[in-house]
NUMI-839947 format. One record per residue (C-alpha): x, y, z. Coordinates in steps of 0.001 Angstrom, whole numbers, plus 500000, padded with zeros to 6 digits. Each point is the difference from the previous one (the first is absolute). Example, Ala and Ser with C-alpha at 12.3 -4.5 7.8 and 13.67 -1.06 7.14 Angstrom:
BEGIN
512300495500507800 501370503440499340 
END
This chain:
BEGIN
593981696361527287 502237497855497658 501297503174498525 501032501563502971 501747496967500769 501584499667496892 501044503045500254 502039499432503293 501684496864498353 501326501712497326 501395502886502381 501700496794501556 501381498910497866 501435503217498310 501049500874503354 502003496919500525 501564500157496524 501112503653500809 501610498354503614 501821497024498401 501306502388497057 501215502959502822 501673496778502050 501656498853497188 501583503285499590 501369500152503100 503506499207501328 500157496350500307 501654501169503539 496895500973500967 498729496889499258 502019498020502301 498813502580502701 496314499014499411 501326496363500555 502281500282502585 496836501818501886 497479497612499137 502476497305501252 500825501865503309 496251499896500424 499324496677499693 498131500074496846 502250497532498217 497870498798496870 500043504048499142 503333500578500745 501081496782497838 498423501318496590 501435503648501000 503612498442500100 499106497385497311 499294503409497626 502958501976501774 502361496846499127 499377500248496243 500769503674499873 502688500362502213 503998500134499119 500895500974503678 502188496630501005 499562501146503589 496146500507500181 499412496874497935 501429497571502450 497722501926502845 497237499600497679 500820496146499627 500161499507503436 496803501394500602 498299497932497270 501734497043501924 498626500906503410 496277500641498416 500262496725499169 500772498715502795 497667502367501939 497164499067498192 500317495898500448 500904499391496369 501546496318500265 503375500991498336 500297503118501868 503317498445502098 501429499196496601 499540503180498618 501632501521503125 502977497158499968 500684501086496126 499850503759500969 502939499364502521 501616497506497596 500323502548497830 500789503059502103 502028497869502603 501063503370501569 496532501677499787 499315502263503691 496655498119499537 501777496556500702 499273499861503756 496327500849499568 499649497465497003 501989496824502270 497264500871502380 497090499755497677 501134497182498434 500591498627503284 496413500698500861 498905498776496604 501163496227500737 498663500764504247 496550500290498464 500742497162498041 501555497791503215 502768499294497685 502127500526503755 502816499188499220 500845501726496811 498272503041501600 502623499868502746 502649500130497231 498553503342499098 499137501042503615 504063499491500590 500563502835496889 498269502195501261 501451503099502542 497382500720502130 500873503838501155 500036500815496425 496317499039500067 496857502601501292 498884499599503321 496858498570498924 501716497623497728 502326498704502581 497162498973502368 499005498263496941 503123498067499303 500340499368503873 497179497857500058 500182498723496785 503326498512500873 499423498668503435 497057498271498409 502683498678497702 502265498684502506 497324498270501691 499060498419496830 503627498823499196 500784499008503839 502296503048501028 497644499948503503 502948502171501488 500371502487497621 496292500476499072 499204500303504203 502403503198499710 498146501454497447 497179499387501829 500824501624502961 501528503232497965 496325500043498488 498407499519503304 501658502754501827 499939502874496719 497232498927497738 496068501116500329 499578498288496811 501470496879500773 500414499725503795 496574497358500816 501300498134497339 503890499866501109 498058499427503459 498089497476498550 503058497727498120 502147500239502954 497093498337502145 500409496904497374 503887500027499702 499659499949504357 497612497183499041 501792498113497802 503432500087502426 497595498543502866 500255503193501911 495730499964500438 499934502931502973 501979501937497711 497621499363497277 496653500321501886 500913503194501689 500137501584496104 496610497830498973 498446500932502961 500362503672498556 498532499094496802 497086497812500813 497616502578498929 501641501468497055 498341500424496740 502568498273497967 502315497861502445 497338498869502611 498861496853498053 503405498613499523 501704501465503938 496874498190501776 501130496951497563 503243499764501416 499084501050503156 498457496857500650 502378498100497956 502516501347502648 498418498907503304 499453496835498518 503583499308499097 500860502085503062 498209496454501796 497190502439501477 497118498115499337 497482501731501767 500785503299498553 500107498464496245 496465498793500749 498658503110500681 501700502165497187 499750497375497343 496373499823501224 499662503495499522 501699499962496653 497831497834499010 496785502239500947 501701503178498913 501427498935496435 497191496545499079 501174500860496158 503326500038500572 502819497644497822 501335499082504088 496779498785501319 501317496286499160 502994500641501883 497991501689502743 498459496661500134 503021497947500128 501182501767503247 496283499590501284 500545496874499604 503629499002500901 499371501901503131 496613498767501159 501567496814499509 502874500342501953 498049501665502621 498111496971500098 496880501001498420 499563497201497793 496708500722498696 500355503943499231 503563498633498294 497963497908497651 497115502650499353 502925502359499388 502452498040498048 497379498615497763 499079504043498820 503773499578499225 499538497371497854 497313501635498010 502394502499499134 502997497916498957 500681496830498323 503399499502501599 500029500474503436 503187500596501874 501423496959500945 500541500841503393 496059501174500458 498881496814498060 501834497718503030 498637501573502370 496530499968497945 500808496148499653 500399499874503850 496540502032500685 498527497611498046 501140496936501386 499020501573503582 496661500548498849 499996496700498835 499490500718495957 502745497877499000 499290500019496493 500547503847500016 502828499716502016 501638497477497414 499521502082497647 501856502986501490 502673498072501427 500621499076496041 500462503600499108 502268500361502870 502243497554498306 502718501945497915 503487500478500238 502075497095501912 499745502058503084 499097499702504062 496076501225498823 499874496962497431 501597497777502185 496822500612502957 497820500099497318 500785496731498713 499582498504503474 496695501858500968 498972498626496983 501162496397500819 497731500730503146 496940500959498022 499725496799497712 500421498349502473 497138501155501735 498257499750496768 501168495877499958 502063500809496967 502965498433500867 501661499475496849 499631503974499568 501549500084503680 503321498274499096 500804501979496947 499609503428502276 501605498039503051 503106499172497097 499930503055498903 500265502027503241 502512497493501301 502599500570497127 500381503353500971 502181501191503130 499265503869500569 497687499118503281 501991496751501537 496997499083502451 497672500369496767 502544497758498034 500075497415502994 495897499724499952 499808499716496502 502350497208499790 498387497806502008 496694500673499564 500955499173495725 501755496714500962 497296499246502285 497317500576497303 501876498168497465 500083497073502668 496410500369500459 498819499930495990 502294498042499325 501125502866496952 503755499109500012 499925500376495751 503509500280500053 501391498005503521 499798503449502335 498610498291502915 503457498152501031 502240503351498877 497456501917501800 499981498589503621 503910499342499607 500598503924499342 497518500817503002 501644498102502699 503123501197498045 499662503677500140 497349499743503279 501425497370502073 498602501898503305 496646500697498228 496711499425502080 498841498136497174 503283497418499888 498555497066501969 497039500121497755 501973499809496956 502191497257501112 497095497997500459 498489500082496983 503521499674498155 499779496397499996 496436500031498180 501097502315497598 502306497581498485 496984497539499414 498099502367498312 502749501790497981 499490499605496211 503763500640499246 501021496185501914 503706501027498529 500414503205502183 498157498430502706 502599496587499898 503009502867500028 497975501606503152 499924497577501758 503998498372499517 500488503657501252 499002499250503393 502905498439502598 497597497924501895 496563499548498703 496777498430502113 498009497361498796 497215501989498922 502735501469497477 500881497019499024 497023498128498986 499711503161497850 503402499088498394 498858496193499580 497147501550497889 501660502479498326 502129497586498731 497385497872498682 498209502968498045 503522501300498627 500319496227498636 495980499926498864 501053503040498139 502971498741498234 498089496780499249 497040502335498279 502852501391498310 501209497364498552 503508500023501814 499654496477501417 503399499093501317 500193503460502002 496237498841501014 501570497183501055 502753501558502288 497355502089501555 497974496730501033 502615498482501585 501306503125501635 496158500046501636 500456496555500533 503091500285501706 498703502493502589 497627497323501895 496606500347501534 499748503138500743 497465500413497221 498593496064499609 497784501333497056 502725501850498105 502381496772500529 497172498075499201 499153502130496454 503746500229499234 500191496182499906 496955499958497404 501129502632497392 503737498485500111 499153496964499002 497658501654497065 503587502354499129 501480496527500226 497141498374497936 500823502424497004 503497499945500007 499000495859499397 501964499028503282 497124497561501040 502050498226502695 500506503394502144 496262501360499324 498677496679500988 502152500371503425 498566503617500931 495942499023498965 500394496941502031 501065501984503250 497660502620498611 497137497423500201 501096498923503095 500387503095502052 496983502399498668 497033499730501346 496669498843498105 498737503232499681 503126501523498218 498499501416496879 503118498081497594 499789496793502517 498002497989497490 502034501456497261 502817498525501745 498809497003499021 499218500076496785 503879501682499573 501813496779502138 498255498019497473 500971501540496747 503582500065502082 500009496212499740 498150499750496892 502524501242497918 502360497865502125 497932496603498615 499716499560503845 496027498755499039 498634498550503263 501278502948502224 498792502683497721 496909498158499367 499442500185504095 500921503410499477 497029500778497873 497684498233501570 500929502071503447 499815503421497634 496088498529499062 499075499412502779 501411503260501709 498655502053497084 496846501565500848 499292502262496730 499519496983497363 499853502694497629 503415500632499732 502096498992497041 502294498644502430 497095497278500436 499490498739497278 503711500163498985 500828497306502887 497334497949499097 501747500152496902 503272498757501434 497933497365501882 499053498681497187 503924499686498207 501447498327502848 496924497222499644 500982499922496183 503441499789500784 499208497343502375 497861498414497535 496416500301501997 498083500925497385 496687500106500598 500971502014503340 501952502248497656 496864500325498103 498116500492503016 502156502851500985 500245501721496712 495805499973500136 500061502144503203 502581502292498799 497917500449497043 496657500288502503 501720502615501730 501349502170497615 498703499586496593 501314503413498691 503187498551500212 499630496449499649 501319498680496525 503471498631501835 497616497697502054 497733499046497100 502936499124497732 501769498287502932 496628498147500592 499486499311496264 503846498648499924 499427497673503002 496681498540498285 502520498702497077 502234498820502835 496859497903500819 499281499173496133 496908501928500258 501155501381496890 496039500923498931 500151501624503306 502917502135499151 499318501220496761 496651501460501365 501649501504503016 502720501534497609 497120501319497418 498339501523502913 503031502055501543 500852501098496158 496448501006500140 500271501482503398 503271501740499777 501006501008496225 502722501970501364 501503497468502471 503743499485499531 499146496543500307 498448499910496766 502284498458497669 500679497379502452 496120499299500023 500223499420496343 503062497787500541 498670497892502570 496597499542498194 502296498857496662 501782497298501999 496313499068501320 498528499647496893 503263498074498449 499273497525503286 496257499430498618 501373499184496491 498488503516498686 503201500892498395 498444502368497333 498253502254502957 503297499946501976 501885501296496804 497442502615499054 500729500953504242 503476499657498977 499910502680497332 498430502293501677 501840500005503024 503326500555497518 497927503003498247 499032501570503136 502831499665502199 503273499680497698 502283501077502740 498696497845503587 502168497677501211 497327496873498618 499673501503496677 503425497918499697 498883497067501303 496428499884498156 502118500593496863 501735496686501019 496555498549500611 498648501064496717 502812498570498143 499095496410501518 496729500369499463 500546500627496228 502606497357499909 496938497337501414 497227500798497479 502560499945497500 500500503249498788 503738500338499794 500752503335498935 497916501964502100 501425497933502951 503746500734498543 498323503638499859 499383500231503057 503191498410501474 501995502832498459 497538503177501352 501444498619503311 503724499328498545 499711504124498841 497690501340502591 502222498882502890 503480499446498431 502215497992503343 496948499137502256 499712496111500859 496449500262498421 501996500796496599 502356497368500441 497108497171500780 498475501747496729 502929499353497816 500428496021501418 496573499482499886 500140501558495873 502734497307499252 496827497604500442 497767501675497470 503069500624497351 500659496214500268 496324498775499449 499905502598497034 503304497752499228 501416503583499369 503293500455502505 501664501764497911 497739503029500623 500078499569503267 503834499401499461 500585503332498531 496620502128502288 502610499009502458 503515500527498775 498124503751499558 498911500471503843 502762502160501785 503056497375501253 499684497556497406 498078496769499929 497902499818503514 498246496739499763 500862499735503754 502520501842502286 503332498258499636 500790498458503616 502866501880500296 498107503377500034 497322498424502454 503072499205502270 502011503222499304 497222501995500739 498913497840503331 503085500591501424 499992503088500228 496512500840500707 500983497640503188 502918502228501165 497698502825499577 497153498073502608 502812499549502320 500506504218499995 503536499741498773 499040502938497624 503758500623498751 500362496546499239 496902500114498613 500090502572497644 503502498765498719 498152497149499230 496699501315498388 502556502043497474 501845497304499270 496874497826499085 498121502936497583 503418500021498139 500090497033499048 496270498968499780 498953503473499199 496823499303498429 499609496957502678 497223497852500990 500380502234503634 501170503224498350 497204501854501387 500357498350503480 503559501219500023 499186503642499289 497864500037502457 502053498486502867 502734503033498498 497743502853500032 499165498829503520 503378500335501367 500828503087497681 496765501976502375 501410499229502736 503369501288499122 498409503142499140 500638499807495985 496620500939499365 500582499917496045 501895497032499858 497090498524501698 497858501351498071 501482498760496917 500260496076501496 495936500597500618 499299501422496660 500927496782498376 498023497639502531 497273502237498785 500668499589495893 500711496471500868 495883499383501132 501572497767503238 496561500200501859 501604498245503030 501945503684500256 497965502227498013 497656502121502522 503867500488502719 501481500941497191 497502502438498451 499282501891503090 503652500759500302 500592501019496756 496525501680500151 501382502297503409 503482500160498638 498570501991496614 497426501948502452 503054501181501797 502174501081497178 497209501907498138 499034497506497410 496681500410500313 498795498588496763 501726496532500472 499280499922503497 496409500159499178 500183496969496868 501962497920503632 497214501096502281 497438499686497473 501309495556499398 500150499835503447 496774501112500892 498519497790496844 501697496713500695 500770499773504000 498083497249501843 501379501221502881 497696502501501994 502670501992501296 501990500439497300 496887500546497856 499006503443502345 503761500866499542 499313499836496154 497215502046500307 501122502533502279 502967500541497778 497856500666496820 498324502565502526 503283501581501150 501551499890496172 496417501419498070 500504502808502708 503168500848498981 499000499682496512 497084502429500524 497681497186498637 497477501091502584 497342498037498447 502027496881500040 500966500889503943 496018499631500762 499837496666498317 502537498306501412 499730501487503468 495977499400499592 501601495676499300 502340500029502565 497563501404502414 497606497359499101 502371497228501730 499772497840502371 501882500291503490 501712503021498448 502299501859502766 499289503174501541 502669501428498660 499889499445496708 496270500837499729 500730503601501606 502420500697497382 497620498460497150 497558502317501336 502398502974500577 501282499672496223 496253499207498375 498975503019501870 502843502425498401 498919498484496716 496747501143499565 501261503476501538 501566500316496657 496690498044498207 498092503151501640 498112497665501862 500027501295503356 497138498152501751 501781496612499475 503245501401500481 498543501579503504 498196496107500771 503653498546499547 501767503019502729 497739499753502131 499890495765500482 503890500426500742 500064503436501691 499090498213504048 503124498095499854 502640502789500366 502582498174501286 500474499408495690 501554502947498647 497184499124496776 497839500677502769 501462502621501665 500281502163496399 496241498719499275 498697501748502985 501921502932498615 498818499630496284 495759499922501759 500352502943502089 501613502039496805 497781498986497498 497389500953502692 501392503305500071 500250500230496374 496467498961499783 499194503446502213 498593496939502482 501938502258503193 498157497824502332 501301496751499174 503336501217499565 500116500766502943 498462496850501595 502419497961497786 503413501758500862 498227499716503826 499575496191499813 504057499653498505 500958502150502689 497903497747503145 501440496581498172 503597501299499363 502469498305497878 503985499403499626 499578501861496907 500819503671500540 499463501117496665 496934499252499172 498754501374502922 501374503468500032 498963500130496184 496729499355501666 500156502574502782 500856502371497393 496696499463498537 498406500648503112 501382503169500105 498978500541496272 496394499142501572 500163502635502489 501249502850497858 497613499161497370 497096500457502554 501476503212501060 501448498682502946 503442501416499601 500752499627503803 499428496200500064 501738499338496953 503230501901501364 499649498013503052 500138496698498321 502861501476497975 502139501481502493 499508496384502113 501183498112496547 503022502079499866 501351499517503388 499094496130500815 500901498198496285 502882498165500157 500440499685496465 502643502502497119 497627499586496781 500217502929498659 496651500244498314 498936499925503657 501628502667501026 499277501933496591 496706499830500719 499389500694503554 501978503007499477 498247501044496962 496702500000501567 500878501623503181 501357502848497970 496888499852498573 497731500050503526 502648502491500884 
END
């Protein structure tokens, strides 16, 4: 068996070796024959290697280019991928080939199969079609109205159609077929469904003729009829790529038909089958919803129906008002209410909306940026006829009360001719909070013009009169006119009732009025009215008028009542009581109960190590011991009073002390010692004057003048034993002109004294009086220079004025670094209160601007520790402790600090710290208190606009970052057309991220 077969394979293969040598001796003619058969045929891989083999032994120039044409076409004919660039190259390079028509039409085809259209109509165009078979033509008549349809030449393709509809067997359900859908496209739907209607059952065209048969009905507005064949489509074709559209017109009709529950059933097997519904069919899903009363399905189709700034988006915005509000989400409501009511395509929609968003912002109160006022005001502008006028014109007047924006609401109102009272009493208090405002702000004389323009208006408003009397005499209080703040708190006192929440503060502010006026006895009945009125005894206020109870008996010299009042103050407050125990210790001297004092004085320095009374402690107890005849224990006080506190105003006067004490025990060069620590340590004070006379006393005893002679002669000036008496009187002169507010005169006369006395016994006095009256000609740095040499001269009587100005004067002009050494003294060596906290809260301000953050947290941690500090300045401790540990990485303490300041947002600290919580919430990933956070700014408002669209931009951060890309557009899109502001960063960034959701 493998013989035989061996056998027959050799035969085979001899055989074929015979055949290929007898073809290769034949006329290569006859070659081209065999291919030009084989290609005739069809048999195009055959006839290729025929031609490929006739090609290589051919001359003939005219049977070659057939043969190449050929080879091109097999290509073609046989799919190869480059089989249209073979056939372009063949006619590129036999441009006059009689093969050119038939090759523009197969390359033509070539790019059809590869719906490259129109580069295959380029070729379509080349082609002459009656030099093409009859097969071929019905070919390229199909091929090209296909084309045309493809590239949009409707016309021209329908009259190919039609040629192939009437003459083609091939063609002629498919020409019937295409100009069905071209009748479809045009609208022309009998038209169309008389040529569907043909095809319905056909093998290739029935799927897609039923398709459009129902698609036409439906458009055609025959419901009933679309039922049924989509219906059917449905039944006949369940696999089929249109059963979601099928579904769509199920449901769009159904619904319209008013089958609301089939419209769901239907319209929700459309949704399984897309996940972007048309946003027509996802309205009317929305409104089948909301009629079966699934709202939270219909809000979440009206959303998708939200698009384009079209009529659709403009219903679907205020359907969707409608459905939070039936869900109680009325803060949702207003920003689809806005949104709808910004738009104008559907003017009864736009009319709706409008009110129904400045009626919600009414409602919640959710004015962020002052809309309620504009709002109503464009309503009864553009719908003056409106059904829902009267309503609005009622609620007008209340909408200026509860306006956040007072200043649009003020510029409201002095837009209406002839307003009611109800519109007025909202002016009388809008007035008041624009001057509460200003007064937070700092801007205290435009505070004050706001007061008295409330006060001005009368009673409409007793409370806002009332109010506006109290916080202009506090703007008065701080601008130190005394006389005009104790005029308003007295017909504050007088005209608020008991139960006013500032009436006992009232009190306590007429007092301090007249205190600082040495008016004793009334401000001492003023006190006593604040203590009794008072009902929280734990405020520092308390304690703080006991306080001033207890000077006025001092001053009055009632000691032991003094005493008696500086116990309670300490009773009541004991956190804060070292004033009242040194004041108690200092009246037990008063008394001679100097045993008395020195304990009470070892037991505050016990009590209170930090107490800027300190060094006085140690002074007083010095003088107590000297008046007990224990002179060594009072120096060794002495001493270390001096080491401790080189710079406070007594460390002068103890160094005078010390000196006498010296000089008594004998020891007369430590005494002359320290006589000339106070002669160098405060060069021009009286202290240093009293220092040198008292010297001359020790030099003589040492029966020494001549060193005294020539320590003097060496001071700046000359000899200063004692000021000459024509300085004293040069120098009284013209400090009297000055008292008498001739400040021309004045400072004529000031110069003329530091010329010729300019190292003086009043030099520093003079200075002062000129740097003065150089502030309040606006020469800030010839002020400036007047105070610095008050300051080198150590005059205490006009150190802590003249330090805070230079101190705010360096601030000002970027000198950061001497500002802080002026802040820094004052802080250190003020015994006033006031001007202590201003020390402080200057090193807090200038370590900022340093970037000393750790320094910012200890001396905003110092300041915040005192007493009967002001609201004000304890926000913006807070505020600028809190950025500090931001940058210490610290963000618990820096969030403890935000959030203490963050309720009060009339501040813009704590407007931006309501905006710096709800963004590191964010940043934490904490969405939910985000939110909450940017909620709460937006329900308490503020004046500063800023801060609070920073913070609304967060809120749309919070949204998008949950996915929510609808809400966070919302919020957006609301930002964009209601803030009043031009910072660009705004702007940059709104934009920016609705590109983004976009």
């Amino acid at each position: 068996m493998k013989k035989n077969m061996l056998m027959i394979t050799l035969v085979a293969v001899v055989q074929a070796g015979v055949a290929q040598q007898t073809a290769y001796r034949l006329p290569p003619e006859n070659r081209f024959n065999e291919g030009k058969t084989l290609f005739l045929e069809g048999d195009y891989a055959a006839a290729h290697e025929v031609l490929t083999e006739f090609i290589t032994r051919s001359n003939d120039a005219v049977l070659l280019e057939e043969a190449e044409y050929m080879m091109a076409a097999c290509s073609f004919y046989r799919g190869e991928e480059d089989g249209g660039e073979k056939l372009m190259a063949f006619l590129k390079e036999h441009p006059e080939s009689v093969h050119r028509n038939e090759g523009a039409f197969l390359i033509a085809s070539y790019y059809f199969d590869r719906e490259e259209w129109r580069t295959a109509k380029e070729w379509f165009d080349r082609c002459q079609i009656d030099y093409l078979t009859p097969t071929e033509q019905e070919d390229y008549g199909f091929r090209l109205a296909y084309t045309l349809l493809q590239t949009g030449v409707t016309g021209e393709a329908e009259r190919w159609y039609a040629l192939l509809y009437q003459n083609s067997k091939k063609y002629g359900d498919a020409a019937d077929y295409y100009l069905g859908y071209i009748a479809y496209t045009r609208g022309e739907y009998a038209a169309a469904l008389e040529r569907f209607d043909r095809l319905k059952n056909h093998p290739m065209y029935g799927e897609e003729a039923s398709f459009y048969a129902a698609q036409a009905v439906f458009f055609d507005g025959k419901l009933d009829e679309a039922v049924r064949l989509a219906e059917a489509f449905v039944e006949a074709y369940p696999q089929s790529d249109h059963t979601g559209e099928m579904y769509r017109i199920l449901g769009n009709a159904n619904y319209r038909l008013g089958y609301t529950n089939r419209a769901i059933t239907y319209y929700e097997k459309y949704l399984e089958k897309t996940d972007k519904p048309l946003r027509g069919d996802a309205y009317f899903m929305g409104l089948a919803y909301s009629d079966a009363g699934k709202y939270a399905d219909a809000i979440r189709m009206m959303q998708l129906a939200v698009g384009q700034q079209d009529a659709l988006t403009q219903n679907a915005q205020l359907q969707l008002g409608q459905l939070y509000l039936r869900q109680g989400d009325k803060q949702q409501a207003q920003f689809a209410f806005e949104a709808a009511s910004r738009e104008s395509f559907d003017a009864k929609a736009t009319e709706t909306a409008l009110y129904n968003y400045a009626l919600l912002v009414h409602e919640t109160n959710m004015s962020v940026f002052g809309e309620s006022i504009g709002l109503f005001e464009k309503f009864l502008q553009q719908y003056p006829d409106s059904p829902y006028a009267d309503k609005v014109n009622d609620i007008l007047a209340e909408t200026f009360l509860s306006a956040k924006d007072y200043q649009a609401a003020l510029e409201a109102i002095n837009r209406i001719a002839n307003p009611g009272r109800r519109i007025l009493e909202a002016k009388q208090m809008i007035l008041f909070q624009l001057g509460a405002q200003q007064f937070i702000n700092g801007n205290l004389n435009e505070a004050i013009r706001l007061f008295a323009s409330c006060i001005g208006m009368g009673n409409y408003d007793a409370e806002a009169r009332n109010s506006a009397y109290f916080w202009r005499g506090e703007s008065y209080y701080r601008l130190g006119n005394y006389m005009n703040a104790e005029a308003d708190f007295k017909v504050f006192v007088n005209s608020a009732r008991s139960t006013d929440k500032n009436y006992a503060l009232g009190w306590y502010s007429l007092g301090y009025a007249q205190f600082n006026q040495n008016r004793y006895a009334e401000a001492m009945r003023s006190f006593q009215q604040y203590l009794a009125a008072e009902t929280n005894k734990n405020r520092p206020e308390y304690a703080d008028a006991l306080n001033r109870l207890g000077d006025i008996h001092y001053y009055n010299r009632n000691f032991a009542e003094a005493e008696r009042r500086y116990a309670q103050a300490t009773e009541v407050n004991p956190q804060a009581a070292d004033y009242a125990a040194f004041q108690r210790a200092f009246v037990m001297g008063l008394q001679r109960n100097y045993e008395g004092k020195i304990r009470e004085l070892d037991e505050l320095m016990r009590r209170y190590p930090n107490s800027i009374y300190y060094d006085d402690a140690l002074y007083e107890k010095s003088r107590a011991l000297t008046m007990l005849g224990r002179e060594t224990e009072a120096i060794k006080v002495l001493q270390e009073l001096i080491a401790k506190f080189p710079d406070s105003p007594v460390a002068s006067q103890a160094g005078i002390q010390l000196g006498q004490l010296y000089y008594n025990a004998g020891n007369y060069p430590q005494s002359v010692a320290a006589y000339k620590r106070v002669i160098e340590k405060f060069p021009g004070s009286e202290d240093a004057r009293n220092a040198l006379i008292s010297m001359e006393t020790v030099y003589r005893d040492m029966n020494d003048i001549e060193s005294y002679i020539n320590y003097a002669n060496s001071l700046p000036g000359g000899l200063r034993i004692a000021p000459s008496q024509q300085d004293s009187l040069t120098f009284l002169a013209a400090e009297r002109v000055y008292m008498k507010g001739s400040k021309s005169e004045a400072q004529q006369a000031l110069v003329r004294y530091l010329q010729s006395y300019p190292d003086g016994a009043f030099s520093s006095d003079a200075n002062y009086y000129l740097g003065v009256m150089a502030d309040e000609k606006g020469n800030k740095n010839e002020a400036l220079g007047y105070f610095r040499k008050v300051i080198d001269a150590g005059n205490t009587k006009f150190m802590e004025n003249a330090l805070l100005y230079a101190a705010q004067a360096e601030y000002e002009k970027g000198n950061y670094r001497q500002a802080l050494a002026d802040y820094a003294k004052l802080a250190n060596m003020s015994r006033n209160a006031v001007n202590r906290q201003e020390g402080l809260m200057g090193l807090v301000r200038t370590q900022m601007k340093l970037e000393n953050y750790n320094e910012v947290v200890r001396a905003a941690t110092d300041l915040l520790g005192s007493a009967a500090l002001s609201p004000e300045m304890a926000t913006e401790a807070r505020y600028l402790r809190g950025k500090a540990y931001q940058q210490l990485k610290d963000p618990d303490k820096a969030m403890a600090d935000f959030q203490a300041i963050a309720g009060d947002t009339r501040s813009v600290y704590g407007a931006e710290a309501q905006f710096i919580l709800a963004d590191t919430y964010f940043r934490w990933k904490s969405y939910d208190r985000a939110e909450a956070q940017v909620k709460d700014f937006m329900q308490k408002g503020t004046p500063h606009q800023y801060w609070m669209a920073r913070a609304i931009i967060v809120l749309a951060d919070t949204y998008a970052a949950r996915g929510d890309a609808f809400q966070a557009k919302q919020y957006l899109q609301s930002l964009k057309a209601n803030y009043k502001g031009n910072e660009a960063d705004i702007r940059q960034m709104i934009d920016e991220r609705l590109s983004k959701l976009n």
